[in-house]
N, C-alpha and C positions, 0 to 999 in steps of 0.2 A: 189571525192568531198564529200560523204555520211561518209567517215572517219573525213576526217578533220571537219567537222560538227560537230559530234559526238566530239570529242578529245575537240574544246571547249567549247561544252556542259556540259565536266564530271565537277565533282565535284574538285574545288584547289586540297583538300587533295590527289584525285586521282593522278590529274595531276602530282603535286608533286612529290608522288611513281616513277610513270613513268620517270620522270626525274633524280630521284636518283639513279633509274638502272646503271644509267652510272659509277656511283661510287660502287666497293664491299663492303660488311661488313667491311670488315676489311679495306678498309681506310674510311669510314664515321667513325670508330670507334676511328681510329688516328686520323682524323682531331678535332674529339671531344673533345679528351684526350685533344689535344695542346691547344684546346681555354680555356679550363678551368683554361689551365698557363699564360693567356695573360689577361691585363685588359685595355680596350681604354676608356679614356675619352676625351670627346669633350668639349671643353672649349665655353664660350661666345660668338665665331667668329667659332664657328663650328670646332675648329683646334683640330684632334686628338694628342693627349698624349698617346701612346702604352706603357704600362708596363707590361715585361715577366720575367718570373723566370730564363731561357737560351736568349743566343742573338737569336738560331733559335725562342724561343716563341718571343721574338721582333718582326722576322722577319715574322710569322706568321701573327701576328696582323697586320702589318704596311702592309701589301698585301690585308689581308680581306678590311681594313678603306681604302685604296686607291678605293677598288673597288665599294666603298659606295658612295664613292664621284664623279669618273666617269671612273667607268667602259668600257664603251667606248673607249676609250684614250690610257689605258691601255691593252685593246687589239688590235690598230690599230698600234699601236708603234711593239709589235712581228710580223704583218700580215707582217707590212714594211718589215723587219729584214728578214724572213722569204722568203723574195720576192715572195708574194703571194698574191699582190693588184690586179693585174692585173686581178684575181679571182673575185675582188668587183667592179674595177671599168673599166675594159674593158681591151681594144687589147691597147687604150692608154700608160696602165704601163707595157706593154709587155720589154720594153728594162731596164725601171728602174730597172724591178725585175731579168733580165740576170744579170744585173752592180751587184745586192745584191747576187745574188747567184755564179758569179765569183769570189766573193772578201770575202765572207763567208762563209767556207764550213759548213753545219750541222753534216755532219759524224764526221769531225774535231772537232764539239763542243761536243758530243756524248762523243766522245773519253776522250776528257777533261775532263768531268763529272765523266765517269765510274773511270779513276785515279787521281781523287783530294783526296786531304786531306780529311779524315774523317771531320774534322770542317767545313771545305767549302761545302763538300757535304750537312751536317747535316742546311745549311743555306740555298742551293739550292733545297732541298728538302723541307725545311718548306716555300720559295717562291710558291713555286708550291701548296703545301698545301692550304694555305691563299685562291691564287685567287679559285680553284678547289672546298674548303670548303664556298666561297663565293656564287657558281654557285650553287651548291647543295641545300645550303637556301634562291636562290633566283630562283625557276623555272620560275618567270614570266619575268626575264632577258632573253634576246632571243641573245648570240654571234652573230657577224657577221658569224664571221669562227670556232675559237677557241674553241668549246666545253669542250676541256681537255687544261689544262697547262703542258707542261714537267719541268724537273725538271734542265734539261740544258740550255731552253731558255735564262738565264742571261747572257752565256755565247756567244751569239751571238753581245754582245755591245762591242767595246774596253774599253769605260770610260763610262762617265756620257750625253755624249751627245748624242741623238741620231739622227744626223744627220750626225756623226764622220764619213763620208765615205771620205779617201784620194785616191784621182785617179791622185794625180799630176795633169794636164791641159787636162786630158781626157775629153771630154765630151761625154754625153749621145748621144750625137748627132753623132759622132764619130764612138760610136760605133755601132748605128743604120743602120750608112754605111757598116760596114766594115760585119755585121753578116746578114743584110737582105738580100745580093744578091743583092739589086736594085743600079742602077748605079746614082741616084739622089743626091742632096746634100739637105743633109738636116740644119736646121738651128734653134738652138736655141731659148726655147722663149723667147722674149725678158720681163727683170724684169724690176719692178719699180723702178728707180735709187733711189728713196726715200728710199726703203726701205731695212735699214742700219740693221742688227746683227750686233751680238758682245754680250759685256757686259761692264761695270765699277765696277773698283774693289782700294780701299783705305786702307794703313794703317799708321795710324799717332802713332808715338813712344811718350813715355811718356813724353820727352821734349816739345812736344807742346800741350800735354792735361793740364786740370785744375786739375784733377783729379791725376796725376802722374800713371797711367795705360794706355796700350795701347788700340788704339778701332779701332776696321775694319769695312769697309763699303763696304759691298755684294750687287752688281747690277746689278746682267744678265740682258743680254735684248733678251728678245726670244718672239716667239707667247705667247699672252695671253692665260693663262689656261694651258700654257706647263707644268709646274711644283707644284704641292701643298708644304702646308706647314706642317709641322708634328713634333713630337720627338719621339725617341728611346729608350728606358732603358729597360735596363737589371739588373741583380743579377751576372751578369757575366763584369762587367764593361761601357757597353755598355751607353750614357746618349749623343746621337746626335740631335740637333735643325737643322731645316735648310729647305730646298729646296728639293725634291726628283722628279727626271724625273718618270715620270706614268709607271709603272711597274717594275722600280727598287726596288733593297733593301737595300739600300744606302742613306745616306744624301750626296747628290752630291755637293752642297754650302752649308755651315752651322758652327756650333760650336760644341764642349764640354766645359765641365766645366776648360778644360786647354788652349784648342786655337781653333779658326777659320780658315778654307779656305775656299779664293772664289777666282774663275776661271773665267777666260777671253779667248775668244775665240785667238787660237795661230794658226801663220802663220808658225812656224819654218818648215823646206822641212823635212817631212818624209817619205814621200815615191818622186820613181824616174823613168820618164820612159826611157825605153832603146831600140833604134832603133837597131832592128834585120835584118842581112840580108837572106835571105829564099829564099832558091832552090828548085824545086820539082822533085823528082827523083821516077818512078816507082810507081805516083800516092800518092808518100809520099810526106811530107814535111821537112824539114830541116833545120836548122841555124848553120852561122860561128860562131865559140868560138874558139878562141888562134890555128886558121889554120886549126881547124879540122870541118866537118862536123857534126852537132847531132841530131837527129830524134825530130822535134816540139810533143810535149804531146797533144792526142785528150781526150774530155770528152763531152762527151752527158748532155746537160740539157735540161729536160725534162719542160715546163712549162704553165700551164694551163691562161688560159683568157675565160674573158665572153661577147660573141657576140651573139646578137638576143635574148637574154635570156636563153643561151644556154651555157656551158663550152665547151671550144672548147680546143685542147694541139697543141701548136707548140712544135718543136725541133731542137734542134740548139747542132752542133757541133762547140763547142770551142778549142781553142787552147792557147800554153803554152808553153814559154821557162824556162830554171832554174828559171829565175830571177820572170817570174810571169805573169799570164794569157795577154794572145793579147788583147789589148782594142783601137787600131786606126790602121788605113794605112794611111801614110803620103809621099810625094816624093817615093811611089814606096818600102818605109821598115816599116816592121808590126814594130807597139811599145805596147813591154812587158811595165807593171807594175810591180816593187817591191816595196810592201807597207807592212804596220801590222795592217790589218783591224778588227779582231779578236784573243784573249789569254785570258786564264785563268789568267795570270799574272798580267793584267789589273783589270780584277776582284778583284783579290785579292787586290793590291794595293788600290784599289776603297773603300774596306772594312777599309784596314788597318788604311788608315787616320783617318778615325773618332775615333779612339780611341785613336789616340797620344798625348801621355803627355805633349808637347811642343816643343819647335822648333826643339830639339837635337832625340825627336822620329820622328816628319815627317821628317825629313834627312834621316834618314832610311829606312821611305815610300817610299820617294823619288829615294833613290839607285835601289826601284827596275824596275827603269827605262822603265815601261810600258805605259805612260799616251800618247797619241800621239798629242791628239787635245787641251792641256791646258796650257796655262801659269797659276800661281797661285803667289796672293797676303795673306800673313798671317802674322799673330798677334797671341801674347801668352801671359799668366799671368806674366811671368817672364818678361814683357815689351819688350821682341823680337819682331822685325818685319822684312819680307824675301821675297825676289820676285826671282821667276823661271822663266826665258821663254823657256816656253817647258817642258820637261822630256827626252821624247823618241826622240833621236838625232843621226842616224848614224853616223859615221865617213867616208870621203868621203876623193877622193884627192882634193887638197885645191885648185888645179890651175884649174880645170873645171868650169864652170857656170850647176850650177845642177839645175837652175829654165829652164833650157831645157834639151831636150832627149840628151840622153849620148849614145857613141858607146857600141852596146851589144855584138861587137865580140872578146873584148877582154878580161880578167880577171882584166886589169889595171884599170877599172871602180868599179868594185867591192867594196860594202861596208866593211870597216874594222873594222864591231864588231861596238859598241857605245859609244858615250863620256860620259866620268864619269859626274855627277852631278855637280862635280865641274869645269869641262871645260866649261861647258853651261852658258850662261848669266843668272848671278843670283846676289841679291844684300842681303847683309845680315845688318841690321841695320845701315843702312846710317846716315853720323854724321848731316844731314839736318831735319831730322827727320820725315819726310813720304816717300811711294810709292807709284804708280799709275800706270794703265795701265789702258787703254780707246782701246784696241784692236792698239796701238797705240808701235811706238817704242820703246825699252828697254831702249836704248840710253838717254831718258829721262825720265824713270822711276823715279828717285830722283833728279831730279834740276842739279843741277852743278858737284854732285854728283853721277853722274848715271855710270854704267859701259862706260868702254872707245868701239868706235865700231871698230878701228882700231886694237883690242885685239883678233877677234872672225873673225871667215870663214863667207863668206856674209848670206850660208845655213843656219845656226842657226837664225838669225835676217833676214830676209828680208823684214819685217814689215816698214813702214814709217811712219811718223808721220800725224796724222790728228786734223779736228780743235778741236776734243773731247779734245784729249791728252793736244793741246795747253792750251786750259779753264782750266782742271782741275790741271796742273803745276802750272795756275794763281791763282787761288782761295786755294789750301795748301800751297804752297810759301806765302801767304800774311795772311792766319790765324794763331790764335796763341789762347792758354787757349781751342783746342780742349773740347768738349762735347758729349754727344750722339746728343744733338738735332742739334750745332752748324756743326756736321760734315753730318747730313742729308741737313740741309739748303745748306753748299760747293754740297754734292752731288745734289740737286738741285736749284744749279745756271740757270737762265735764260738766261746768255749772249751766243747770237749767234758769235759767234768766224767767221764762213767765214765771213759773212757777213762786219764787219770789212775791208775786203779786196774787196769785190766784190762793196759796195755800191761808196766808193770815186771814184772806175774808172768811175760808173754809171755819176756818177754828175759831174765830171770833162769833162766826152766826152759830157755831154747834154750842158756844158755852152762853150767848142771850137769848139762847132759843128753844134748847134741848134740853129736859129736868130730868134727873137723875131717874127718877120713877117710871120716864116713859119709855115704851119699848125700844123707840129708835138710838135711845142711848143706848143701850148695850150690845145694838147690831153696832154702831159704827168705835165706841170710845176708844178702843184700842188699835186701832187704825188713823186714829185724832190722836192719837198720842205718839201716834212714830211719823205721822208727818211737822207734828207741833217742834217735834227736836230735830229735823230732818235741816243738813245745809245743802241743799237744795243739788247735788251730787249726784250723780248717774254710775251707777256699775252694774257690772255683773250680779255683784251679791245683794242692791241694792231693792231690799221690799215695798220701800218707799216710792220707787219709780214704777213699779208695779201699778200701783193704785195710784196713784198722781194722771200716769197716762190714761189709765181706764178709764177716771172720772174726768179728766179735762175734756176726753174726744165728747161725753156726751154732753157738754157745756156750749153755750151760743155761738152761733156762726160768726159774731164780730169778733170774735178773740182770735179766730180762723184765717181772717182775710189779709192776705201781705199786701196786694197790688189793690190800689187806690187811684181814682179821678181823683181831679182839683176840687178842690175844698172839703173833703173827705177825711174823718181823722182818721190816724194810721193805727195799726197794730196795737202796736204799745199804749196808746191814748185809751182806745178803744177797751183794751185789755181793763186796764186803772179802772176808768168808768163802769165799766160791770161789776167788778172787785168791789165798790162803791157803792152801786145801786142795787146790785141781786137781794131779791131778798133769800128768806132761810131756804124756805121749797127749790130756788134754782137752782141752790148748792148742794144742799144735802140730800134730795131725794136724789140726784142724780151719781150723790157719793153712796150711796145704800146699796144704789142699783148695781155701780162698779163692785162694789165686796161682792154683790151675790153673783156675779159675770164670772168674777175671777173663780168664786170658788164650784161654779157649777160646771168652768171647764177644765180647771187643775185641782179641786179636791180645797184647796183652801184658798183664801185673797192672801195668806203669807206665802206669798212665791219670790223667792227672786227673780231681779228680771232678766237676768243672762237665761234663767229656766223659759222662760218665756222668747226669749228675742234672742232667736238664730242665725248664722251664715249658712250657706249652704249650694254648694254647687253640684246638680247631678250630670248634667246633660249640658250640651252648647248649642241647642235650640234658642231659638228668639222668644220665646215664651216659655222662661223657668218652670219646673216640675218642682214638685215640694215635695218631703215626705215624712213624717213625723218617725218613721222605723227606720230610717237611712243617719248615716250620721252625719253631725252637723256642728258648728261651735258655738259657744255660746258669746253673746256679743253685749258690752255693758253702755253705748250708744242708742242715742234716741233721734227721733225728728227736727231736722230743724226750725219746725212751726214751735217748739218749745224751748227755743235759744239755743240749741244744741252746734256750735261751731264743727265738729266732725258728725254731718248730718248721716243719717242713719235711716231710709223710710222700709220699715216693716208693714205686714199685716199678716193675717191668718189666711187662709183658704176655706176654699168648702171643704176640703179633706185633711183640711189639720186642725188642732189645738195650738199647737205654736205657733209663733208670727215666725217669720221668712223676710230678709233684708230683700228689694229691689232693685235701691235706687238711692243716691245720697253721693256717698268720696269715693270718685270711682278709680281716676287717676292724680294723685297726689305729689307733689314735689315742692320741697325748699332749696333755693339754689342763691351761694354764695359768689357776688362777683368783683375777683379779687385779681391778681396777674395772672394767677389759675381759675378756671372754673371749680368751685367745690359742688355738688349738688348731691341728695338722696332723694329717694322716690319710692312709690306703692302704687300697686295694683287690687283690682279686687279679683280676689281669686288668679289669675295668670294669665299671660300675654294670647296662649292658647284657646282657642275657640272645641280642641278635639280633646275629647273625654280622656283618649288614651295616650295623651301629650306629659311628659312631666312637667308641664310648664301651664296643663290645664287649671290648678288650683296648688302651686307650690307657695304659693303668694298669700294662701285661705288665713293660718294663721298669722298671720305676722299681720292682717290686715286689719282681723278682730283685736287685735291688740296697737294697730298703730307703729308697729316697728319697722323699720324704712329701710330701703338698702343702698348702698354705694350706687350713683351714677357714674358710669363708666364712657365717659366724654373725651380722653382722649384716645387716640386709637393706639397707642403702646399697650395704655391701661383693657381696651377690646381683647386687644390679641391676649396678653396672658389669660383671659376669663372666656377663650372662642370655643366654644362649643363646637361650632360647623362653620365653617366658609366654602362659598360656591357663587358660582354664576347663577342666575335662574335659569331655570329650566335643567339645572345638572340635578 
């Protein structure tokens, strides 16, 4: 205790010393040299502008200004990767971080590292620089874990998401059974069906702009604060706008001066599991393959957790056939996984986008067939526009159903290598002249125009369509003279598309079924009568959304469900079908229940729903604080589970009455590509991670309302609007 005293008694400057220990001369000396080739400017919105002499001084900078903004974020994204939460937050992430450490080797990333290309190393190395040179000038930053950065951690992502983990239909829970020994079942938590991922992604070809240029419209929908906005430029060609996931070195959604992509979350089957049968012979293990016996693969992982305040190490002997670590027992046979959870190859391709000249260079990106988790929507100067579903696509035999486990004892199941780029659902300037994906089927990516699905294995597409996809078919199908601002307004349409479907059943079962006499008429009629004239619209002032959401969440789980197996009807099928079969009791009592919800926690079910459905930023924690006495905006967006194009996922807390935004349009941008870049963009809430930033939530309103600002893409246009320019570390 008399140490630690002391230590914060010394003087900064001391302290400082002490802390830069960690770093030799000779790389405080690199990290130096590099910042003086890097110059960031913050623009009016806090937005860095990194400019380096090499793409590594790019990538330099663009790690330091990340870790300015939140640091945090960007370490808790590799602890994930790393599977090593269970360190921070207990025995609870004990199995998550088995799942991440069977599915990610480190040695394997190591590997990778020591033989890449000279260029890739030379960018994985200025990564590691950036954040390491950050920590050095910032001793009063205190890491969770991470004290050092390596210089291979990038190589633990497949792509741009970091959430990309494919387990096929494993679940955590699964494997909590099959590796703890205990003989209990265990069960999933259960999520909030509201709360829809994904993204929206547009691009309208030059026939239906005003302008005669193409313009794409970038719209993940992910946690709030998941992603900053920044650009890139180099002396080496480098000049990327866009999106960056927290501790990449990548514009993961974004532009250049030649073309745009943006990415939508993909369903296409990439990895598969495979039911093993297993013998035990002589205290070994074993599985069939093509009649022969083969000795199962053991590996010790070794993994720390923190109970009592104390790090405690379980160890768990894993197991392994060809195909890919054991992750369930199901009827009595272990199921292997073969997936591609980690590659350099990814990386690279991750890189290589941002520099492509146009459509004819990302096709090349593209060949190199490592993206797992993305469909991609793109647009180019040359008026091209192009939709991918997928990338990374085994080739499977056509007559299995591979959205279940496949027999692992024969070689007949075996993947044959991958389909070329051009096998895969892909649309290349449609004579209708947009594309669209809403995490939605490919099959109507272009109107009437979309690829055919009876052309493609069900494995590539098993995506359905939902009411996202339906809305925004409606709204490009019926615009014309495209804009920047014109194709933000399509992207934020208000029409709830289920709704459409759910309310007429509503009202037709309350008037064959409900007699004027009986008491439940008079709890519900006036609430049947403002959704009966309701056009199906979302606002702020809107009472109708109010009750609409209330009573949809407590309505069947198949109206719920986006992602789908083969032969499985999707969304909207499934929606119809209810609306069809429900009888009065599934509709109405659960429409009663909503009026008495609403009005037992705001006083009446006449609420609007802006009073209800809040923005609100207190703090830059990773786990939002809410507060019903704080102030907050009110916001006239919904879920995208309910067709809502600018998705929106709210809920209450245990400590409020109001719902609270999480998660939906985090970073947004329409970007025009003409002999100029034109482009606008939104954040939610601000580039800043620090409460006492003006750049913490200057962004708040203008987000609840959708209003966009100038992207400032070339650097004339920086400098008038520069805030701050500096080297890092000044």
């Amino acid at each position: 205790m008399r140490i630690l005293v002391y230590l914060l008694l010394l003087p900064v400057s001391l302290f400082a010393q002490k802390v830069s220990r960690t770093f030799s001369a000779a790389e405080i000396k690199r990290f130096e040299q590099q910042a003086q080739q890097v110059t960031i400017i913050r623009d009016n919105w806090g937005i860095p502008h990194i400019y380096g002499k090499t793409d590594a001084n790019a990538v330099f900078g663009l790690l330091y200004a990340q870790c300015e903004d939140d640091f945090k974020r960007v370490e808790m994204n590799y602890i994930e990767k790393l599977g090593r939460m269970a360190e921070l937050k207990g025995e609870g992430e004990l199995y998550n971080d088995l799942q991440i450490r069977m599915l990610i080797d480190t040695t394997e990333a190591i590997a990778d590292y020591n033989k890449a290309d000279p260029w890739l190393k030379k960018l994985m190395n200025a990564y590691a620089d950036g954040i390491n040179y950050y920590l050095y000038k910032h001793p009063e930053v205190k890491p969770a874990m991470l004290t050092r950065f390596k210089a291979w951690y990038p190589l633990l992502w497949t792509d741009g998401s970091i959430g990309a983990i494919s387990t096929a239909d494993a679940t955590i829970s699964e494997l909590k059974n099959f590796y703890s020994g205990d003989k209990v079942s265990y069960v999933d938590e259960p999520k909030d069906p509201e709360m829809q991922t994904g993204s929206n992604g547009f691009a309208i070809a030059p026939s239906k702009t005003a302008s005669g240029n193409a313009i794409l419209y970038i719209n993940p929908h992910v946690t709030f604060y998941f992603r900053p906005e920044v650009q890139v430029v180099s002396e080496e060609g480098l000049n990327a706008y866009g999106a960056v996931t927290w501790g990449q070195f990548f514009v993961y959604q974004g532009f250049n001066p030649y073309c745009g992509w943006m990415h939508t979350s993909s369903a296409v089957d990439v990895a598969d599991l495979y039911a093993e049968k297993i013998s035990k012979k002589e205290g070994k293990f074993f599985y069939e393959y093509d009649g022969q016996l083969k000795p199962v693969s053991e590996k010790k992982i070794s993994i720390k957790y923190l109970k009592d305040g104390e790090l405690q190490t379980r160890e768990f002997t894993t197991y392994a056939t060809h195909h890919g670590p054991i992750m369930a027992k199901r009827n009595d046979m272990w199921m292997s996984l073969k997936s591609y959870n980690r590659s350099v190859v990814s990386l690279i391709q991750s890189w290589k986008r941002t520099k492509a000249k146009g459509l004819e260079d990302y096709k090349k990106v593209m060949d190199l067939k490592a993206n797992t988790s993305n469909n991609t929507v793109f647009a180019d100067n040359k008026g091209n526009i192009a939709y991918w579903h997928g990338n990374y696509v085994p080739n499977r035999d056509k007559s299995l159903n591979w959205s279940k486990p496949v027999d692992g004892s024969t070689s007949a199941t075996e993947w044959k290598g991958l389909h070329t780029v051009e096998e895969t659902v892909h649309s290349y300037n449609p004579t209708n002249g947009w594309l669209q994906n809403c995490n939605s089927t490919p099959f109507t990516v272009a109107g009437d125009k979309s690829p055919n699905k009876a052309d493609y294995p069900p494995y590539m597409a098993p995506d359905g369509e939902n009411f996202r996809g339906v809305n925004a078919a409606r709204v490009l199908s019926q615009g014309k003279d495209f804009t920047i601002d014109k194709v933000i307004e399509a992207g934020y349409d208000t029409y709830l598309s289920a709704f459409e479907v759910l309310v007429p059943a509503l009202v037709k079962s309350f008037e064959e079924h409900v007699a004027p006499k009986d008491t439940l008429h008079g709890q519900v009629i006036d609430a049947i009568k403002l959704l009966d004239k309701w056009d199906y619209r979302t606002s702020e002032n809107s009472v109708e959304t109010s009750i609409a959401i209330e009573w949809a969440q407590k309505l069947g789980s198949e109206i719920q469900k986006i992602y789908i197996d083969e032969g499985e009807a999707d969304q909207v099928t499934r929606t119809k079908k209810f609306a069809e079969t429900a009888t009065h009791e599934q509709l109405l009592k659960p429409f009663a229940q909503a009026l008495k919800d609403l009005k037992a926690r705001y006083g009446t079910w006449h609420t609007p729903w802006g009073d209800i459905n809040r923005f609100q930023r207190l703090t830059g924690e990773l786990q939002g604080k809410y507060d019903d006495k704080q102030a907050s905006f009110p916001i006239g967006y919904a879920s995208a589970l309910w067709g809502m194009l600018p998705s929106y996922n709210s809920r209450a807390y245990a400590n409020t009455k109001k719902r609270y935004g999480i998660s939906g349009n985090s970073f947004i941008c329409a970007v025009e590509f003409g002999s100029k870049i034109k482009a606008k963009s939104l954040l939610a809430g601000g580039q800043s991670s620090n409460p006492d930033s003006p750049h913490f939530k200057d962004q708040a309103e203008m987000y609840t309302k959708g209003q966009f600002k100038d992207v400032l893409f070339y650097k004339d246009d920086v400098l008038k609007n520069a805030e701050k320019s500096y080297h890092p570390g000044e």
